[in-house]
C-alpha positions as CSV (number, residue, x, y, z in Angstrom):
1,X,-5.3,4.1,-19.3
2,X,-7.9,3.2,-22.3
3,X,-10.5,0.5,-22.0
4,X,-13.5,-0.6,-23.0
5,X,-16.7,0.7,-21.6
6,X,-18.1,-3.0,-20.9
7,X,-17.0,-6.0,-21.4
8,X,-18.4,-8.7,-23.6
9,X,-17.6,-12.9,-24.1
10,X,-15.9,-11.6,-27.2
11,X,-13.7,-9.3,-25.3
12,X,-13.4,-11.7,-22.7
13,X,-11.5,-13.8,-25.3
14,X,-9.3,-11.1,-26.3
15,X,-5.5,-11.5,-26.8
16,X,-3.4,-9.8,-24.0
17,X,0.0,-9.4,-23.7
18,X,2.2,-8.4,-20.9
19,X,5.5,-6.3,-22.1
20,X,8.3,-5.5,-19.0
21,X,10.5,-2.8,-19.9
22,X,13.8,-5.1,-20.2
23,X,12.0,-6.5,-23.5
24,X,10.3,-9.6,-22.2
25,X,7.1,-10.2,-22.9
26,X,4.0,-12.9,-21.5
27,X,1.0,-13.7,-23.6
28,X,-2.2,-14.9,-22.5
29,X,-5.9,-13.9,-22.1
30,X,-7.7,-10.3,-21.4
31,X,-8.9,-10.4,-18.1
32,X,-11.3,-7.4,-17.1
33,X,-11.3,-4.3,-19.4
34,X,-9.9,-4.5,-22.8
35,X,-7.6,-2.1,-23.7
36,X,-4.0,-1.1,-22.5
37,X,-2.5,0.3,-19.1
38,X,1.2,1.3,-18.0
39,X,2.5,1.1,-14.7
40,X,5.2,-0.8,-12.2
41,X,5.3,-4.2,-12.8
42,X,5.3,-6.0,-8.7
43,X,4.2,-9.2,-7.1
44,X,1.8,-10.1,-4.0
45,X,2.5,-13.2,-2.4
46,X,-1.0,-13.1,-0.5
47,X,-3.2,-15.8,-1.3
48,X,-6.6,-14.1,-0.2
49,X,-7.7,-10.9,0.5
50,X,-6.9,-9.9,-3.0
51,X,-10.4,-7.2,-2.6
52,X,-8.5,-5.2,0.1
53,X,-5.4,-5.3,-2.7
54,X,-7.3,-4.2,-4.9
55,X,-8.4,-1.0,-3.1
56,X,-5.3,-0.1,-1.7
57,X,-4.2,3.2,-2.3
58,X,-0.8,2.3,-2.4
59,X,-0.8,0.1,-5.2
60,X,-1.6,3.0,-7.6
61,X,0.2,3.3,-10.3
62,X,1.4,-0.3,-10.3
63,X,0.4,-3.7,-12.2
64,X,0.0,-6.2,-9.2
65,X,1.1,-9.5,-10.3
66,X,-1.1,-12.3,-8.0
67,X,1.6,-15.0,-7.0
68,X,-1.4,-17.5,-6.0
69,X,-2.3,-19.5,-9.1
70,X,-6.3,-19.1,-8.5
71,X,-7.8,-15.9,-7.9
72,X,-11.1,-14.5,-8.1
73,X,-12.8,-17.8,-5.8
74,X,-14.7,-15.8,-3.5
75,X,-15.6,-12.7,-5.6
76,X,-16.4,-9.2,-5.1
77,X,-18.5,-8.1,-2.0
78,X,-19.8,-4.9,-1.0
79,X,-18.2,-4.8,2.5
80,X,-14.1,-5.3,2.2
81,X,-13.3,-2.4,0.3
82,X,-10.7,-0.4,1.7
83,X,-11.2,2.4,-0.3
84,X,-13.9,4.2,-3.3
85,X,-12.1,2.6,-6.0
86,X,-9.7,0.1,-7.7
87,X,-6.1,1.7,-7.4
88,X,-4.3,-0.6,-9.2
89,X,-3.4,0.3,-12.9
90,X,-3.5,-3.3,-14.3
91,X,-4.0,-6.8,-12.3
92,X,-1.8,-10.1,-13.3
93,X,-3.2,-13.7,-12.9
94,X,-2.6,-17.6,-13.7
95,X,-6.4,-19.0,-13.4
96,X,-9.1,-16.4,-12.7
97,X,-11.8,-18.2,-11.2
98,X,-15.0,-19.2,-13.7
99,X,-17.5,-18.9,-11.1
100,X,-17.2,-17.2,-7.3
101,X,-18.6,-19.2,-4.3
102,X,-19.1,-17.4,-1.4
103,X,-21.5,-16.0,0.6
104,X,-20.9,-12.9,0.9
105,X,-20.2,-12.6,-3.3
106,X,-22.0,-10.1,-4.6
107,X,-20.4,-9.9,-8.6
108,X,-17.1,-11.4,-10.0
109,X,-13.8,-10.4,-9.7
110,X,-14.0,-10.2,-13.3
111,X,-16.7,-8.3,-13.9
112,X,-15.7,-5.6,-11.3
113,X,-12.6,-4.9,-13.0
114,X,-14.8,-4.7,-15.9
115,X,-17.0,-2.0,-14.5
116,X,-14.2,0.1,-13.1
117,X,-11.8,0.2,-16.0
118,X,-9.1,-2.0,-14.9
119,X,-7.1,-3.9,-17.6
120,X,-5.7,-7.2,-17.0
121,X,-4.4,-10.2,-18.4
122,X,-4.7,-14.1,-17.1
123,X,-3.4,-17.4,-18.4
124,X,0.1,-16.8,-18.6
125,X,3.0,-18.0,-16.3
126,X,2.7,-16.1,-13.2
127,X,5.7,-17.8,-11.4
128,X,8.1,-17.1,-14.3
129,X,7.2,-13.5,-14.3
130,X,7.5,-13.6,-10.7
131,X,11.0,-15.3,-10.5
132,X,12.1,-12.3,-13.5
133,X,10.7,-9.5,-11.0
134,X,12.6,-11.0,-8.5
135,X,15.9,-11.4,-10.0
136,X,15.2,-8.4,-12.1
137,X,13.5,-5.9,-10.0
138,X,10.6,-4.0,-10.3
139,X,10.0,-2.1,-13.6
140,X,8.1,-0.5,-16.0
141,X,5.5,-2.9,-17.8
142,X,2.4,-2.1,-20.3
143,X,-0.6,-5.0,-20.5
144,X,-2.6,-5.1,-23.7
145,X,-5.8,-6.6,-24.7
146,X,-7.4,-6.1,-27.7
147,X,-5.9,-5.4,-31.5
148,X,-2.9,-4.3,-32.5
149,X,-0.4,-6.8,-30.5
150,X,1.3,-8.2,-33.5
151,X,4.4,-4.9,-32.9
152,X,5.9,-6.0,-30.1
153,X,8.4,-3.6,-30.6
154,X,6.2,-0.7,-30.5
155,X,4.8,-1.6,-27.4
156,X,8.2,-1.7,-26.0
157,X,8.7,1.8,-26.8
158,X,5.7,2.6,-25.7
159,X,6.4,1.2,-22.0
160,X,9.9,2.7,-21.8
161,X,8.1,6.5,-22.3
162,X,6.0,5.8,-18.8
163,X,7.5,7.2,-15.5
164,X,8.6,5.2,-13.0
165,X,7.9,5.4,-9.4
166,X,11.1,6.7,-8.4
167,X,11.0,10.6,-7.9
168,X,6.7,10.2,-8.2
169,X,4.5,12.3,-6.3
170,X,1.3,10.3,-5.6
171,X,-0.4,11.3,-2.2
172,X,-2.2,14.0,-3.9
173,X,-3.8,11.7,-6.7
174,X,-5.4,9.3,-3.6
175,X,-6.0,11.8,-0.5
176,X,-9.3,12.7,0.5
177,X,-10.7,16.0,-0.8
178,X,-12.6,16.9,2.0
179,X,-11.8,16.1,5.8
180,X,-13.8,13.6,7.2
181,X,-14.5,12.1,11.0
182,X,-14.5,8.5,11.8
183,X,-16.4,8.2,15.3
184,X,-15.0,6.6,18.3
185,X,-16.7,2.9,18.8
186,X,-18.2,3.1,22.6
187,X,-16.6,6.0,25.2
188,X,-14.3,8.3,23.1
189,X,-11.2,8.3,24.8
190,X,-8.6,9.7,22.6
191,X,-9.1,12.4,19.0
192,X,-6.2,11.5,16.5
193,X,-5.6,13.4,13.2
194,X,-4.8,11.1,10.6
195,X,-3.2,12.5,7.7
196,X,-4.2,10.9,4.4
197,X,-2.0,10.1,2.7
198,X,-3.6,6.8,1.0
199,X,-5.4,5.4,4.3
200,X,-7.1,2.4,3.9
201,X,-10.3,2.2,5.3
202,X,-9.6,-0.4,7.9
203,X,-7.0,1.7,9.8
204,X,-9.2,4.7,11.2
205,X,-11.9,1.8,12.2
206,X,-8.9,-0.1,14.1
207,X,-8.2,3.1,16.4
208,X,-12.3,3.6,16.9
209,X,-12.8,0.3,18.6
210,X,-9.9,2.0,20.8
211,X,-12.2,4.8,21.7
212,X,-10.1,7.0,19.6
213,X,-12.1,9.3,17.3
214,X,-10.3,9.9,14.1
215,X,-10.4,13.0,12.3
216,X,-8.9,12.2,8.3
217,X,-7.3,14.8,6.9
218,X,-5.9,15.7,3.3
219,X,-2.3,15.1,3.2
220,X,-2.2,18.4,2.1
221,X,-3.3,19.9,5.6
222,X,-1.3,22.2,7.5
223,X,-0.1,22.0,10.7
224,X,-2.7,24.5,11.8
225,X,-5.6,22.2,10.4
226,X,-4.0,19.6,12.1
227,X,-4.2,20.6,15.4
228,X,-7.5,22.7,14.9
229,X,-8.6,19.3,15.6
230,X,-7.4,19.2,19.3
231,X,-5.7,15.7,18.6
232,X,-3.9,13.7,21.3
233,X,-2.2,12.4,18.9
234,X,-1.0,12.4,15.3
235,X,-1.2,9.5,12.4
236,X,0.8,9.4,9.5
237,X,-1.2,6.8,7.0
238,X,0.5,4.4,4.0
239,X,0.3,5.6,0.7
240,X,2.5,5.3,-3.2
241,X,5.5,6.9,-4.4
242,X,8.4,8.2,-3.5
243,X,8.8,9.6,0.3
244,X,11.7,12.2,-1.5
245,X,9.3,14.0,-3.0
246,X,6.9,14.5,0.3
247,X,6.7,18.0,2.4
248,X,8.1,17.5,5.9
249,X,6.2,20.7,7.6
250,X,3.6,19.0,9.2
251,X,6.0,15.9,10.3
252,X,8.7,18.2,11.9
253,X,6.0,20.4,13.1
254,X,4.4,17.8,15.4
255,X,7.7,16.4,16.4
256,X,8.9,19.4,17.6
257,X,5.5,19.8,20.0
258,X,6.0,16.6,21.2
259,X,2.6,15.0,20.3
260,X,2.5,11.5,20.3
261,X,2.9,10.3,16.6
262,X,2.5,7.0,15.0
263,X,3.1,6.4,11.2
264,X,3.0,2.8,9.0
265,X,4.1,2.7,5.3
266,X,4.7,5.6,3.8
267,X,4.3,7.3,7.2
268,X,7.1,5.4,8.4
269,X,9.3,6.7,5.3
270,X,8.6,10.0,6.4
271,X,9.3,9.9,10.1
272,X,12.1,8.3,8.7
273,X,13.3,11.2,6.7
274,X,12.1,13.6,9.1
275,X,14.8,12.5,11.7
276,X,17.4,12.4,9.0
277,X,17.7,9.0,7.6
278,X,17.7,8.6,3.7
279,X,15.2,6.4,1.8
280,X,15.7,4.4,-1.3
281,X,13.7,2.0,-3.8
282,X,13.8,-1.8,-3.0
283,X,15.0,-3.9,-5.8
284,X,10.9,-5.8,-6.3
285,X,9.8,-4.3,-2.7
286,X,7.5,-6.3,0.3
287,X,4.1,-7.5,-1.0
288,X,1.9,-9.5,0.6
289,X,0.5,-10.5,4.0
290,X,3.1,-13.5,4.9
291,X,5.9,-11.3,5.4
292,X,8.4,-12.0,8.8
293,X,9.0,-9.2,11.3
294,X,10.5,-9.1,14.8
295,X,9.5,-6.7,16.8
296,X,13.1,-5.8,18.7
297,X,11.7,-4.3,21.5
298,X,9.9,-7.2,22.8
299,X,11.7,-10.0,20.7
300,X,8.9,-11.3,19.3
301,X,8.3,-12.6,15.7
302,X,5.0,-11.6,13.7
303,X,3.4,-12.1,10.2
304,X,2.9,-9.3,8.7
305,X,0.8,-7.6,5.9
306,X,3.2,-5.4,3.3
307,X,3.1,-3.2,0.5
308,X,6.1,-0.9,0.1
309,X,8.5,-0.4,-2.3
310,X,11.1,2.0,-0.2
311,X,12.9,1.5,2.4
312,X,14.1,3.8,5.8
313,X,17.6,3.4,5.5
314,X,19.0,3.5,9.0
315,X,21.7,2.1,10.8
316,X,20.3,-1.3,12.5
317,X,22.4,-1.9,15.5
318,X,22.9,1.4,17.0
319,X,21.2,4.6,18.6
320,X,21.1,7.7,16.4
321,X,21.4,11.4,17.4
322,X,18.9,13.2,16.0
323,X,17.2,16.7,15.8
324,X,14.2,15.2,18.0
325,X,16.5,13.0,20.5
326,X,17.4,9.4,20.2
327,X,15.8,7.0,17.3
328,X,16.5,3.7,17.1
329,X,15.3,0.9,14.8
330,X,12.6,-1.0,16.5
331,X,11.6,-3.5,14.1
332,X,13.8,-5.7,11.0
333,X,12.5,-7.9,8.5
334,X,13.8,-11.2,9.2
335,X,14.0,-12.4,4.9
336,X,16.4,-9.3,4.0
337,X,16.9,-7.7,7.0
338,X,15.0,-4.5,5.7
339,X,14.3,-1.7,8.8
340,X,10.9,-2.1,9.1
341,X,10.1,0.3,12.0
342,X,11.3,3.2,14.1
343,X,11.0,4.9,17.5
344,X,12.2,8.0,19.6
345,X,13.7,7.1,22.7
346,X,13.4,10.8,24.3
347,X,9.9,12.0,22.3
348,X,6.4,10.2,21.5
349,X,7.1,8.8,18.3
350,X,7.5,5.3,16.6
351,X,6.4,3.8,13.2
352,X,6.3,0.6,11.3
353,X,6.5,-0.2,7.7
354,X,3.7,-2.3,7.7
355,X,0.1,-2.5,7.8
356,X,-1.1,-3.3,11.1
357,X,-4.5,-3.3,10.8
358,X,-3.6,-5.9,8.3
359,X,-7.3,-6.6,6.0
360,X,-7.5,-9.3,5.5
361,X,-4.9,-10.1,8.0
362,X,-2.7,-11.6,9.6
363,X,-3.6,-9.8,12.9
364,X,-0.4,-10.3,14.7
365,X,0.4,-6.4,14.6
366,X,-3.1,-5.3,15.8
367,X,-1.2,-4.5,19.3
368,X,0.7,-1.4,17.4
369,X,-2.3,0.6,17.8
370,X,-2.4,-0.4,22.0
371,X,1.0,0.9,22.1
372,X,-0.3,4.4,20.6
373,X,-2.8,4.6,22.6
374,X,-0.6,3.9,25.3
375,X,1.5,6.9,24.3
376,X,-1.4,9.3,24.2
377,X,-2.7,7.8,27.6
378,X,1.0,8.6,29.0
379,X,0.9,12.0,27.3
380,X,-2.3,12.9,29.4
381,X,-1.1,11.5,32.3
């Protein structure tokens, strides 16, 4: 990525342009840092929270197109980060707003992209682009601000020499370099090891108001420096890339001790692959926080907050014989019928593919992290 240091009103101004691999291309506005940035083109459908978006480790490497037509209304505050950084490698919007109103504000969207490097581009047709993602699929997409857009074609070459997500190996450009310990809230009940393998900041605060202390790990930690930990149970966090290029050790490891485990996102993926399901890439992937689930274990339907471009696939409708005892799939997405959770019927384990401590919601899958506690209680017990 090459930007600016600092944006100015000039800058501001700048031409942009958007160019997808298949050739099409969107003009508008620079929005943020001036300069140029390479990534997967993908859409969110969320209308707020676009801060806890923006801080999502998983969206690295990717160029988030905004489906909401205004963004930017409430700014940029200093609490609803879930992360120390930006992640994503270019943002997408119709109308950025001109001034933020809220209370909490402490900058503008604007100028926070500004100050961390990120290049965007506003004023162009975010539901056409969307509609081509959609019928399209994901891809490969450069934006541009600044000189130098008049070659379109060179531009096009330019974005057909970046990788693609499929086959990348991104955990170890988000994780945490040091271990770290979230304290329990209250009575500490429960010590989980969470392995990082692009953990929002949320998740290890859900399980402390559980009384669960939370040790974060690197997700390049053992399975010895998992359990030096003592953990009553194990987390797998959400993270980017591909789960075919992720080490299994530590995943087969616990599973085979029979420690209660509990994975979302990425984590899912590699439970997922752990009991012997394949995975492959979505054609545009789940983004957003309106997305449909039924849990099938209890029959019930909840929102859900998304952010995953590979799937588990597994075999809906039946029990599956695997290394570690019976799996089944507990929970389906009810727009494309995408497995969107898993659980072993003879061992401590389950996952989803979602985010259930959902910032900035919806909360309908805040009871995910009862049930793990449940598991550890029974575990004890």
């Amino acid at each position: 990525m090459t930007t600016s240091p600092r944006g100015t009103a000039r800058e501001k101004a700048s031409p942009a342009m958007l160019v997808l691999e298949d050739g099409r291309a969107f003009r508008g506005r620079a929005y943020g840092a001036v300069g140029e940035t390479f990534g997967e083109a993908v859409f969110s459908t969320g209308m707020s929270g676009y801060q806890e978006t923006l801080t999502d480790p998983s969206y690295h490497r990717q160029i988030v197109v905004m489906t909401a037509p205004h963004v930017g209304n409430t700014g940029i505050n200093d609490e609803d980060a879930e992360s120390r950084r930006i992640w994503v490698s270019g943002y997408v919007v119709r109308d950025p707003a001109r001034t933020p109103s809220n209370w909490r504000s402490r900058r503008s969207l604007d100028d926070e992209l500004v100050a961390q490097g990120v290049v965007g581009i506003s004023g162009i047709d975010t539901r056409a682009l969307t509609r081509h993602l959609r019928e399209r699929g994901a891809m490969r997409a450069g934006v541009f601000s600044g000189d130098a857009l008049s070659d379109e074609a060179a531009l096009l070459a330019r974005v057909r020499q970046a990788p693609g997500m499929a086959g990348a190996e991104l955990s170890s450009e988000v994780t945490t370099a040091e271990a770290y310990v979230v304290p329990a809230i209250g009575t500490k009940r429960h010590t989980v090891a969470a392995i990082d393998l692009g953990i929002k900041g949320m998740t290890p605060h859900r399980m402390a108001e559980r009384g669960i202390e939370v040790h974060v790990l690197p997700a390049t930690a053992t399975l010895d420096e998992v359990y030096a930990v003592g953990p009553d149970g194990v987390f797998l966090a959400n993270g980017p890339g591909d789960p075919a290029t992720a080490d299994l050790t530590v995943v087969k490891g616990v599973l085979e001790r029979g420690t209660p485990l509990f994975g979302i996102c990425f984590g899912n993926q590699l439970l997922g692959r752990a009991l012997g399901f394949g995975t492959y890439k979505l054609k545009y992937g789940h983004r957003g926080i309106n997305q449909p689930v039924q849990d099938r274990t209890t029959g019930k339907v909840e929102i859900t907050a998304h952010n995953h471009g590979f799937a588990v696939d597994a075999p809906l409708d039946e029990v599956t014989e695997t290394p570690y005892g019976r799996a089944e799939v507990s929970h389906v997405c009810l727009n494309d019928n995408v497995v969107e959770g898993l659980r072993l019927l003879d061992r401590p384990a389950f996952s989803v593919q979602y985010h259930p401590e959902a910032a900035a919601g919806p909360h309908d899958a805040a009871y995910l992290f009862d049930r793990f506690v449940s598991l550890m209680e029974d575990q004890r017990a």
